[in-house]
C-alpha positions in Angstrom: 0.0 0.0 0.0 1.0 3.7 -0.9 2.0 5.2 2.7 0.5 8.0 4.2 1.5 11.0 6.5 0.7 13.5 8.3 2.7 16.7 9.2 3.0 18.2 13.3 4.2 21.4 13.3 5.2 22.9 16.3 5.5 26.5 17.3 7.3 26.9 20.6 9.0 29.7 22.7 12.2 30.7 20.3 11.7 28.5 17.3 9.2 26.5 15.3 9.2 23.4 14.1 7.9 20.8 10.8 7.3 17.2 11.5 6.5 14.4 8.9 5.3 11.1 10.4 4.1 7.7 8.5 0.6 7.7 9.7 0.6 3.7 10.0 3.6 2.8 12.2 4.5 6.9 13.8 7.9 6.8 12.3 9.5 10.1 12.1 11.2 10.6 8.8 11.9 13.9 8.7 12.2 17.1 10.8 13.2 20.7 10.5 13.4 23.9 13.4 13.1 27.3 11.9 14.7 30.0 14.5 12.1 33.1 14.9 14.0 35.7 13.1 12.6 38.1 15.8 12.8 35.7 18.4 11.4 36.8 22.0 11.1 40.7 21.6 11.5 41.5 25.8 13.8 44.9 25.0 13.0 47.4 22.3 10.3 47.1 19.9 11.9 46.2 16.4 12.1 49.5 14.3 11.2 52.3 16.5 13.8 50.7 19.2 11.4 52.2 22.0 12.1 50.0 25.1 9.5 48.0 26.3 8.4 47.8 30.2 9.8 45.0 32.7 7.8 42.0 32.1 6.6 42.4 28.8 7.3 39.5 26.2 6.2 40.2 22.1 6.6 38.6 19.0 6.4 38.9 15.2 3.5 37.4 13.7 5.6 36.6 10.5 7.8 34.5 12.1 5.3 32.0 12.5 4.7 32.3 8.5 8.5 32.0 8.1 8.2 28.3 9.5 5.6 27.6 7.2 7.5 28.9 4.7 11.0 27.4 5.9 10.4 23.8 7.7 7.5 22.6 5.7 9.1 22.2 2.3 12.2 21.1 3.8 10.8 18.2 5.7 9.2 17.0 2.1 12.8 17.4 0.6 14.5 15.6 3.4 11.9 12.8 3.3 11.4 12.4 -0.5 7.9 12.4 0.6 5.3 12.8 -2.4 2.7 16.0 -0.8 0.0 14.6 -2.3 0.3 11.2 0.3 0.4 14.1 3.5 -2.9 13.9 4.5 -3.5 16.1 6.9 -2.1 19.0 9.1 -1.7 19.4 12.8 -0.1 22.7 14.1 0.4 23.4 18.1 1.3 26.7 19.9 2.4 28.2 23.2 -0.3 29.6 24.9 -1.9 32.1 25.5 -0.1 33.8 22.7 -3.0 36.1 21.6 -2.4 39.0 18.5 -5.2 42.1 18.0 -6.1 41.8 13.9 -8.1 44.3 12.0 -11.0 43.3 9.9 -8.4 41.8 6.8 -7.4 39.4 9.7 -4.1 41.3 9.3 -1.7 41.7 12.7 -2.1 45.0 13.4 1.2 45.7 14.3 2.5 44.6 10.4 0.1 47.8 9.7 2.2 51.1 9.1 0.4 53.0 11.4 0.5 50.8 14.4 3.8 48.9 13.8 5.3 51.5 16.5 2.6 50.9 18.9 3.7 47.8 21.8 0.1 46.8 22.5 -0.2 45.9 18.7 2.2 43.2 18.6 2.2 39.6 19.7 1.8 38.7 23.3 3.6 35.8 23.9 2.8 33.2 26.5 5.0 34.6 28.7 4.2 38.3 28.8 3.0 39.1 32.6 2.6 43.0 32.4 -1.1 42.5 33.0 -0.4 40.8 36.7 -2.7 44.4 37.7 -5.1 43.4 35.6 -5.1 39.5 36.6 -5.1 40.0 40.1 -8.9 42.9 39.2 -10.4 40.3 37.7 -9.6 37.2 40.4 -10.8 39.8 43.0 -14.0 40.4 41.2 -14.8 36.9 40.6 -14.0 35.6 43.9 -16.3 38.8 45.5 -19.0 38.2 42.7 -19.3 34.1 43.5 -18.6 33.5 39.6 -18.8 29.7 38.8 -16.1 29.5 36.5 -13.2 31.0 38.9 -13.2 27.4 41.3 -12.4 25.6 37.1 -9.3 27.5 37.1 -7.8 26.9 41.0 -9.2 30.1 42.4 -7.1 32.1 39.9 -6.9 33.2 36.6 -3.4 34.6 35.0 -1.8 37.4 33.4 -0.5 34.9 31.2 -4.2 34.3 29.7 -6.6 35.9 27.3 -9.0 38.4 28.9 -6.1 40.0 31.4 -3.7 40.7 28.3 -6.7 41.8 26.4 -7.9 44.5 29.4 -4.3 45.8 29.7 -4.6 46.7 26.1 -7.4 48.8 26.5 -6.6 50.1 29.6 -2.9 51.4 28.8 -3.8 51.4 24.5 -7.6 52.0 24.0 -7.4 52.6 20.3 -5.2 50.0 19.6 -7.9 48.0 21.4 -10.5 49.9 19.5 -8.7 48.8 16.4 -8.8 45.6 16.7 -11.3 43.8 14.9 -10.6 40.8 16.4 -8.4 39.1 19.2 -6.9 35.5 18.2 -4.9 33.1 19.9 -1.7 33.1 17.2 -2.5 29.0 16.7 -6.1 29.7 15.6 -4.6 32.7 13.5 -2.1 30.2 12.2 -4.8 28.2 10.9 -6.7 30.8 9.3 -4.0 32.1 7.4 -3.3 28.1 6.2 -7.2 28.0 5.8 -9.1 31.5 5.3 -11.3 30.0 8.1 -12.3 31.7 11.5 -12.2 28.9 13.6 -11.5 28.7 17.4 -10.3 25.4 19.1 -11.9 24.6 22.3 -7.9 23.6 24.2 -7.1 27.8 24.0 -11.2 28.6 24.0 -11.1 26.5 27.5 -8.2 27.5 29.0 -6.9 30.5 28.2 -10.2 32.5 27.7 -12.4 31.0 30.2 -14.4 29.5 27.9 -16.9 26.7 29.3 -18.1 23.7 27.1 -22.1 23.6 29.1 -21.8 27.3 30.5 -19.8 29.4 27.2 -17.7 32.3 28.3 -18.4 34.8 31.4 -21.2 36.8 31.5 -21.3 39.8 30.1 -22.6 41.6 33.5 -19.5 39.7 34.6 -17.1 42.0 32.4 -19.4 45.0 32.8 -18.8 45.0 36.5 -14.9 44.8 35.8 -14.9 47.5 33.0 -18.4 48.9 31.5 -16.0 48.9 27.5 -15.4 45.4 28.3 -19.0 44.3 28.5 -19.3 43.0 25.1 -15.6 41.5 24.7 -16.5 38.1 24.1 -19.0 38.5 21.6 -17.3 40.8 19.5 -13.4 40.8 20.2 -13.8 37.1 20.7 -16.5 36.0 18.1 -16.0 32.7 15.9 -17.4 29.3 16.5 -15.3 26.8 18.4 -14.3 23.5 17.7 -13.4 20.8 19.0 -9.8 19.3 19.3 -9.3 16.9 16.1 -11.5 18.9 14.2 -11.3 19.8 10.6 -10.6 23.6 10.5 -10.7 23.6 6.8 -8.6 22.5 3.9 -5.1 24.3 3.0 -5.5 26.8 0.6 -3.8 27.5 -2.6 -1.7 30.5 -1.6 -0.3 28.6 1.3 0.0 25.1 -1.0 2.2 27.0 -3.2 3.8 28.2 0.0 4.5 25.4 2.2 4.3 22.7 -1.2 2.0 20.7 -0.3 -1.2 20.0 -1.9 -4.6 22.3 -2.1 -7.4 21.0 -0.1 -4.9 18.8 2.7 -6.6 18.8 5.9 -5.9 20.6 8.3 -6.8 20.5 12.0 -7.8 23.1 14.6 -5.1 24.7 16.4 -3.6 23.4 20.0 -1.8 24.0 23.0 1.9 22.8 22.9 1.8 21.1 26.3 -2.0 19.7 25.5 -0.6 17.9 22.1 2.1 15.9 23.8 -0.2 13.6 25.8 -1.9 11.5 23.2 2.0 11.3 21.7 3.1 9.9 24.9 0.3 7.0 25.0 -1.6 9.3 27.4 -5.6 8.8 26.3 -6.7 7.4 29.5 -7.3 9.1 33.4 -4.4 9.0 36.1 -1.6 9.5 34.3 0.1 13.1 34.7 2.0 13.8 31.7 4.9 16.5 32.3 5.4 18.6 29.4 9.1 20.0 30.0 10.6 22.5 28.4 11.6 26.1 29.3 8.4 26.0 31.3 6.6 22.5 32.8 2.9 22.2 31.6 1.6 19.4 33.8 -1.6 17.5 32.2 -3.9 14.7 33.6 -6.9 12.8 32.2 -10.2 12.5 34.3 -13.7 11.4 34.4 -14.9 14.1 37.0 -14.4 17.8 37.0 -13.4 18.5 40.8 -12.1 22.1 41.9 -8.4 21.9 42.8 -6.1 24.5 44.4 -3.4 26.1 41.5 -4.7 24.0 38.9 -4.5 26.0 35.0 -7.8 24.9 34.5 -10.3 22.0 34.3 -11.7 21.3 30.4 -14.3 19.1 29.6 -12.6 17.7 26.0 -9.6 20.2 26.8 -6.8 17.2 26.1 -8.2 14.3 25.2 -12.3 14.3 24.4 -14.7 12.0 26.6 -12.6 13.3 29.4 -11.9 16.4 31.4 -8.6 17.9 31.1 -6.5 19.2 34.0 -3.3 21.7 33.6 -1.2 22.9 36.1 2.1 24.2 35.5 6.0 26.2 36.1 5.8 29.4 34.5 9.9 28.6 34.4 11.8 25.3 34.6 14.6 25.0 31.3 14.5 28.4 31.6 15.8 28.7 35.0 18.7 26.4 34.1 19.5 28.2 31.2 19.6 31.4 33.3 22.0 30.2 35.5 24.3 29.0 32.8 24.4 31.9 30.5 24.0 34.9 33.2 25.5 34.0 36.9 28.1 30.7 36.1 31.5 32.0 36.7 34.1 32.1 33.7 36.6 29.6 35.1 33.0 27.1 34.7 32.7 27.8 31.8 36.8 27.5 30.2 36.4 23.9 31.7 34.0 22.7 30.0 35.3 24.4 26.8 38.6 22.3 27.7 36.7 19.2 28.0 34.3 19.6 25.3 31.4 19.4 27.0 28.0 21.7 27.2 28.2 24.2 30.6 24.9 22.0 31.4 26.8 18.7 30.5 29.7 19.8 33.3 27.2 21.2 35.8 25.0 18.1 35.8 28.2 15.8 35.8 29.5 17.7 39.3 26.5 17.6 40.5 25.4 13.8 40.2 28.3 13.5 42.9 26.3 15.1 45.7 23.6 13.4 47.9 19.7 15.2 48.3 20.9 17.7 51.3 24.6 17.4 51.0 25.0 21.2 49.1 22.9 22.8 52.1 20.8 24.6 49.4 17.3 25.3 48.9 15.8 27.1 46.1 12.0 28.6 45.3 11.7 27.8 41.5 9.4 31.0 40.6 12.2 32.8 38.2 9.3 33.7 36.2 6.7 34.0 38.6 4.8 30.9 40.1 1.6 29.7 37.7 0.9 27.0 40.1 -0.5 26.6 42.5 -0.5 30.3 43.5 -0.7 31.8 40.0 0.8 35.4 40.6 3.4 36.4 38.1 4.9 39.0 40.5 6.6 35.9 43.1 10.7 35.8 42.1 13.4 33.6 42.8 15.5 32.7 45.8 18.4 30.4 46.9 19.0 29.9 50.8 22.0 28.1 52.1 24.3 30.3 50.0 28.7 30.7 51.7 31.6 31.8 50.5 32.3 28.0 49.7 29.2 27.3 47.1 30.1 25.9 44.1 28.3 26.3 40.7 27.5 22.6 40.7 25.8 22.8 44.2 23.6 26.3 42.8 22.6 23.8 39.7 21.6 21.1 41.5 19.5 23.3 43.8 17.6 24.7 40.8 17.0 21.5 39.9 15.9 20.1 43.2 13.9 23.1 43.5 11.8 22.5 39.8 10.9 18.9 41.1 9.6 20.3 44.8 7.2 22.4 42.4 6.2 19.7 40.4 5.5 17.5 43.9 3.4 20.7 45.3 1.2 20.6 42.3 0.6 16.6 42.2 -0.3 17.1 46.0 -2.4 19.9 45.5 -4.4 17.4 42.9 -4.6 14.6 45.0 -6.1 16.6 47.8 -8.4 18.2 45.3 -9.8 14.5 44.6 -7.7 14.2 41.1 -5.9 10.6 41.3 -2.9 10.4 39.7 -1.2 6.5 39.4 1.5 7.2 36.9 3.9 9.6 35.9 5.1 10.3 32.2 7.8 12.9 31.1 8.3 14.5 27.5 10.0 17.7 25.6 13.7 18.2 25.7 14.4 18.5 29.1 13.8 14.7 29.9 15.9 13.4 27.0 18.9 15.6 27.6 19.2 15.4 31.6 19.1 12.5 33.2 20.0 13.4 36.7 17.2 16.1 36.7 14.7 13.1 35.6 16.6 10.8 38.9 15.7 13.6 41.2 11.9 14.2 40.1 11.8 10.5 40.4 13.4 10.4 44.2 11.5 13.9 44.8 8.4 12.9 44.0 8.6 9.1 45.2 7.5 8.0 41.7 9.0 5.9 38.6 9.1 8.2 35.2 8.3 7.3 31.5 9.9 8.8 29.5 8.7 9.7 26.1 10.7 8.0 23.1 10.0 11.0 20.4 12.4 14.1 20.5 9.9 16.3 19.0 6.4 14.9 21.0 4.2 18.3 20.6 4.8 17.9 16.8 4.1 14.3 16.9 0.7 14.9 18.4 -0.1 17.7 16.2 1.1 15.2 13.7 -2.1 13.1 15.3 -4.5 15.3 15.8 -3.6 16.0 12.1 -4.6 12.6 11.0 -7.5 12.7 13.1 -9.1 16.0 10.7 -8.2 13.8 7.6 -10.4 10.9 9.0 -10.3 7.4 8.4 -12.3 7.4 5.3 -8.9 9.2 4.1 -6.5 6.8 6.0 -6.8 8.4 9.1 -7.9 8.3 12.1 -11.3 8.3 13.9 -10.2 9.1 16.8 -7.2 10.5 19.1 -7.1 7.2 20.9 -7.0 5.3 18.0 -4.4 7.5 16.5 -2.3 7.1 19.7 -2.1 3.6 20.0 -0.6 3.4 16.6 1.4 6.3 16.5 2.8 6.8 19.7 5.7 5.2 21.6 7.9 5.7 25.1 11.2 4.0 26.0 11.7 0.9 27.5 13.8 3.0 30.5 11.9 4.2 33.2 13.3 6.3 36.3 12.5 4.4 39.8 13.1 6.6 42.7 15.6 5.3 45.4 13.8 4.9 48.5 17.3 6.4 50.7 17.3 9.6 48.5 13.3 10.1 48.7 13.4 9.8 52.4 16.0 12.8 52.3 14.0 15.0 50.1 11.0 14.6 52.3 13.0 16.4 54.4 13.9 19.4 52.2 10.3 19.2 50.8 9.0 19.8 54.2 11.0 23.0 54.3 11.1 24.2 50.5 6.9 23.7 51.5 7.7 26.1 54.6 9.7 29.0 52.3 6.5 28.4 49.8 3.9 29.6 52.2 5.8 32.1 53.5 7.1 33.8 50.7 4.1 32.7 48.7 1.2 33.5 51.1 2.3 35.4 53.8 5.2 37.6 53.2 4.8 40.0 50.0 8.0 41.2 50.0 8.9 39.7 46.3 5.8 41.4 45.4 7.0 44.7 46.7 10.5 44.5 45.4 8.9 44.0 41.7 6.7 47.0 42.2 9.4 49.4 43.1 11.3 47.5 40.1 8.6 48.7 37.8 8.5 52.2 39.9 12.0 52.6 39.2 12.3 52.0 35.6 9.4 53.6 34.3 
């Protein structure tokens, strides 16, 4: 038989991604990473050069264009693939990454007369200038009794939809008056590959509130916060929504003479990065917490009841997997934190060893700092670098090391950054399981768990629970790849089905990661007290809050 494929692209933090996988076995036979030629815009605003405000995070929309443009018809080429036997299309996307578009469905910031405007641009996931905002719409909720604040852990985030989208037309009114429409840039993804408006329920649900029985908030809701928002959802956020797996529409002919594929391929409705690795990990059944590493940690479970749990991103009925509610939690920072340490505060003499050896700065840290025992560095470390999403969801909490002497290596600071990213992850699994959420298994994918295995050991011995580790390098691709094969359907060579697309398509390594019962012990220990510096800094004490206030003070 003539095989089939279908293509996973994956737009992440920095870069974005094109994935070709034989629909039949899963095999990966191609893949390609475009850089953003923008990248993360955190500085000035490209052009003008104006500098942009602590905490904010843009991007350029045609970036996301350039790996269409890029990866696509190089993963064909590298392949020798035929485009007419790539079925269908799958894209995923950090979230919430939202853009304002004028009526053309154009960004408005690639318009002349906004281009110098910061409030016209991308937000990326990670922008947190609208904490103010966040923290207005949690109070009114929580004084108002709304129903659908106890479905996102008591808390929504500046990271999310309706926060970013107030801040615009609190600090930009016009721009926000300009804006025809806001998107979430994977549903804008797919109506550019398209020319159809359509919304998929993963973003709809947790990023904007959206409920599958109940819709969005009321509009009395958003007239109480702001009387100009009262109408946001059904205007600013109009469009049907879909379901996850869904056919969005069929690739049109500008973007088939784009990406070379053919007119007419399928292609799915957009996803959540995090959210398409679970099916690609063999994930498409309850009790199983699948943790989604990368610069940040997206943690994802499966369940047949929706039950209110502290910190948790959000409950969605067919959020991950449908036929089941979704759960998210998640670190707002994890790779990133390591990444930090390497390329801002490792001292020079660090890094001319591992140049002599010819080794990564992360290869020589983790190396050193396999040699210690849990408690042996006397450090401790809060892992909220870039602010804590769970389970107190307030982008204004910061980092901090205690244990610090004039004898600390740069192994012993790695390892505590480390030790402190697993403690996080433990906080949120108990802050399910008191919630009512069972969780029997743990699974682990992205780059993190392939590249560092002593980090994978310690979530293992800090957590008390064996790891799976996910056997694809690029598994949020791979699922898009699925859910891609899903919108072609079987009557195409398909899929019916997520689950049945997983069970062919999906595969994790024969290695697992057991904790050591001497070690876990130990880190009970240090979990008891990194759980005693979480409250306090966390609950009771806001000096991290004050500090970034007189931050902003200072600077603006």
């Amino acid at each position: 038989m003539k095989k089939q494929y279908a293509l996973g692209i994956d737009y992440g933090t920095a870069s974005g991604r094109a994935l070709l996988v034989d629909i039949g076995s899963g095999e990966e036979l191609a893949t390609h990473v475009t850089e953003y030629p923008h990248g993360v815009i955190d500085q000035t605003l490209p052009g003008s050069g104006l500098r942009l405000e602590p905490d904010w995070a843009l991007q350029h929309p045609d970036d996301y264009i350039e790996v269409l443009r890029r990866s696509v018809p190089a993963v064909l080429r590298a392949a020798g693939a035929d485009p007419g036997s790539v079925i269908g299309v799958g894209i995923d996307f950090t979230a919430c990454t939202m853009l304002p578009l004028d009526a053309d469905g154009t960004p408005l910031c690639l318009r002349p007369e906004w281009r110098d405007r910061p409030h016209s641009w991308t937000k990326l996931w990670k922008h947190h200038a609208a904490q103010d905002e966040a923290n207005r719409i949690n109070e009114a909720a929580a004084r108002r009794g709304e129903a659908f604040l106890a479905r996102y852990g008591g808390k929504t985030s500046s990271e999310w939809m309706l926060a970013k989208a107030w801040q615009i037309l609190n600090e930009a009114p016009d721009v926000y008056e300009a804006a025809d429409l806001f998107m979430e840039a994977a549903d804008w993804v797919v109506m550019r590959m398209t020319g159809s408006l359509v919304r998929n329920s993963c973003t709809a649900g947790y990023k904007a509130l959206w409920h599958k029985g109940d819709g969005y908030p009321p509009a009395d809701f958003l007239a109480a916060l702001d009387p100009r928002l009262s109408d946001f959802y059904e205007t600013k956020l109009r469009g049907p929504i879909a379901p996850l797996g869904a056919r969005a529409g069929g690739l049109s002919g500008e973007m088939a003479e784009l990406t070379g594929l053919r007119p007419g391929t399928a292609v799915a409705v957009g996803n959540i990065d995090a959210h398409a690795m679970v099916p690609a990990v063999g994930v498409v059944s309850p009790g199983k917490l699948v943790l989604a590493m990368g610069t940040s940690t997206c943690h994802l479970l499966l369940s047949e009841r929706e039950a209110p749990a502290e910190g948790i991103c959000g409950v969605v009925e067919d959020g991950i997997v449908p036929g089941y509610y979704g759960y998210e939690a998640g670190q707002s920072a994890v790779g990133d934190i390591f990444a930090w340490y390497v390329d801002e505060a490792v001292p020079g003499y660090a890094q001319l060893e591992a140049a002599e050896a010819g080794v990564s700065v992360h290869e020589l840290l983790e190396t050193k700092a396999a040699a210690y025992e849990p408690g042996e560095t006397g450090l401790l470390a809060l892992d909220w670098w870039n602010g804590s999403r769970s389970v107190l969801m307030n982008a204004d909490l910061s980092g901090l090391i205690v244990g610090l002497t004039l004898q600390t290596k740069p192994e012993e600071i790695y390892r505590a950054l480390l030790e402190a990213t697993a403690f996080g992850t433990r906080c949120i699994i108990e802050a399910l399981a008191a919630g009512g959420v069972a969780i029997d298994e743990l699974y682990a994918c992205g780059g993190l768990p392939r590249r560092n295995r002593l980090l994978m050991q310690i979530y293992a011995d800090a957590t008390g629970r064996e790891i799976r580790i996910a056997d694809s390098a690029e598994t949020a691709a791979l699922g898009a790849a699925m859910f891609g094969a899903v919108a072609a359907g079987a009557e195409r060579g398909g899929y019916a089905t997520i689950a049945d697309a997983s069970r062919r398509m999906a595969r994790v390594r024969e290695e697992t990661f057991k904790p050591d019962r001497g070690r876990a012990l130990v880190y009970d220990r240090l979990y008891d007290e990194y759980i005693r510096l979480h409250d306090w800094f966390g609950r009771e004490e806001d000096m991290m809050k004050r500090l970034k206030a007189l931050k902003r003070r200072s600077s603006s």
